[in-house]
C-alpha positions in Angstrom: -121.0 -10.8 47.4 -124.5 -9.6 47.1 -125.1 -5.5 47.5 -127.9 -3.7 47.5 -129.0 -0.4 45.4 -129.0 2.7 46.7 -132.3 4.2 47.0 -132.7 7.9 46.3 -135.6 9.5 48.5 -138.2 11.6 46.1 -137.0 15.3 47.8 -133.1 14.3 46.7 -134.2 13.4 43.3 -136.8 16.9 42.7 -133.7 19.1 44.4 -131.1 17.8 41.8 -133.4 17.9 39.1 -134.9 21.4 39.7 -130.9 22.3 40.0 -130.3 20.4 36.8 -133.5 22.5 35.2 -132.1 25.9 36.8 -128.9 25.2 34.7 -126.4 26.5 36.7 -124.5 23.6 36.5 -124.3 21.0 33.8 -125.1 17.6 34.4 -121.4 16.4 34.7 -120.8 19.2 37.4 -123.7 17.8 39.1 -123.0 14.8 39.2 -119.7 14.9 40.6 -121.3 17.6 43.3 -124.4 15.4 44.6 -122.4 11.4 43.9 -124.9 10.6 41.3 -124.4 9.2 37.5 -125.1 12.0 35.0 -127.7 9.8 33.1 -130.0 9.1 36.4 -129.9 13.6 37.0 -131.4 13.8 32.8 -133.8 11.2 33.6 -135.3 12.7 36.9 -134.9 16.0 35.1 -137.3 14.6 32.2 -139.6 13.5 34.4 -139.4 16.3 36.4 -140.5 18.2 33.1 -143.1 16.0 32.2 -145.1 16.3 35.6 -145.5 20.2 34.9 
């Protein structure tokens, strides 16, 4: 049984990242908030950091 990725739109990922920058909430919390794995929110955070 084949499935396909799920493909995250460019305005998802700079939302959750700018909340994962804010630091409300830690990566875990956000995570389980937005249905994503906690190592793909630190990587779009990192590049959300290096683009500044």
């Amino acid at each position: 049984m084949k499935t396909t990725r799920k493909r995250y739109s460019a305005e998802f990922k700079a939302k959750v990242a700018m909340e994962a920058i804010r630091g409300d909430l830690t990566l875990a919390e956000l995570a389980a908030k937005h249905g994503v794995h906690h190592t793909m929110i630190g990587a779009w955070k990192r590049q959300a950091m290096d683009g500044m």
